[in-house]
C-alpha positions as CSV (number, residue, x, y, z in Angstrom):
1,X,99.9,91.0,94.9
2,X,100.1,87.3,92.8
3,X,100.4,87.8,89.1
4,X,99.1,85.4,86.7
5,X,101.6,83.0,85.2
6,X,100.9,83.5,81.8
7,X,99.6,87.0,81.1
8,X,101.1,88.4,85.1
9,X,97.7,90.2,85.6
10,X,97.7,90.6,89.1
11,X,94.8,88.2,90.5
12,X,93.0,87.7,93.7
13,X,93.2,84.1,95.2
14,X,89.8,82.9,97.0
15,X,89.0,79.4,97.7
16,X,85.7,78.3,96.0
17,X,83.1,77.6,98.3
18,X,82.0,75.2,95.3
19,X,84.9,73.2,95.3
20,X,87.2,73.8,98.3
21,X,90.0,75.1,95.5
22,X,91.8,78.0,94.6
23,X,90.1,80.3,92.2
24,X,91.7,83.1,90.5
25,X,90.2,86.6,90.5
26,X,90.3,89.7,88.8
27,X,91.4,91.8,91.4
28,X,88.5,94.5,91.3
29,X,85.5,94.1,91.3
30,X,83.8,95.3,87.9
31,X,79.8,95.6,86.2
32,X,80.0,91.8,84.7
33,X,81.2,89.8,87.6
34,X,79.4,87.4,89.1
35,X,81.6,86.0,92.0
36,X,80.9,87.2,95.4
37,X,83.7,87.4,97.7
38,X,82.5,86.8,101.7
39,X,82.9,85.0,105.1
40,X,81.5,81.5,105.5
41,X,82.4,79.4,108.5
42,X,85.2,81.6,109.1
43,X,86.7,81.6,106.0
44,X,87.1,84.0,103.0
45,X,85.5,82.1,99.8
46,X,84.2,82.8,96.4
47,X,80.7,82.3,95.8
48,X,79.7,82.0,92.3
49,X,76.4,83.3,91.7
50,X,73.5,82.3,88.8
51,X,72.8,85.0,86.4
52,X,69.6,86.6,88.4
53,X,71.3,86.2,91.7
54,X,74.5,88.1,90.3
55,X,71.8,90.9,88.9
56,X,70.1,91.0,92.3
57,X,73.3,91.3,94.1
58,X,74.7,94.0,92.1
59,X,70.8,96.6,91.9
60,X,71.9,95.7,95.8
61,X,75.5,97.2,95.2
62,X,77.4,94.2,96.0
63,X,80.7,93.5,94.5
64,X,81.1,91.4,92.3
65,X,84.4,89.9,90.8
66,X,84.8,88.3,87.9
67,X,87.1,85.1,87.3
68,X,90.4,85.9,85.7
69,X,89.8,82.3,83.6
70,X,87.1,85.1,82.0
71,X,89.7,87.2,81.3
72,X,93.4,85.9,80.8
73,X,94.3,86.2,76.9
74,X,95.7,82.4,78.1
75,X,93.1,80.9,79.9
76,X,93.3,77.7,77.5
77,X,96.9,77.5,78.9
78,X,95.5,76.5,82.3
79,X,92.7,74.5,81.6
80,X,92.7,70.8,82.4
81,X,91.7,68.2,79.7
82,X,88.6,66.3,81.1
């Protein structure tokens, strides 16, 4: 499994069906996440969903991953200036 480059976490690759980029992932899914993880067009992507959509979706028992940007000790290391 990919390991972050800064903390080597292991992390979950999914392309953002937001963006059409790579998003990193906590590998399992956990009670505060708020990415879903499914099929669109073919494709696996991440879908990430508004706070009353992410509670609806996990009373449903959906899983739910959370960003690893949410939880890397160095996420600041990999953000981009804008």
């Amino acid at each position: 499994m990919p390991q972050c480059s800064s903390c080597h976490a292991p992390i979950l690759w999914r392309t953002s069906s937001a963006t059409g980029k790579p998003m990193p992932l906590d590998p399992e899914p956990g009670a505060d996440g708020n990415i879903r993880v499914g099929v669109i067009q073919g494709e696996v992507v991440a879908v990430v969903l508004g706070p009353e959509a992410a509670a609806e979706a996990r009373e449903a028992g959906a899983p739910l991953y959370r960003s690893h940007f949410a939880s890397c000790p160095n996420a600041a290391e990999h953000r981009r200036e804008g």
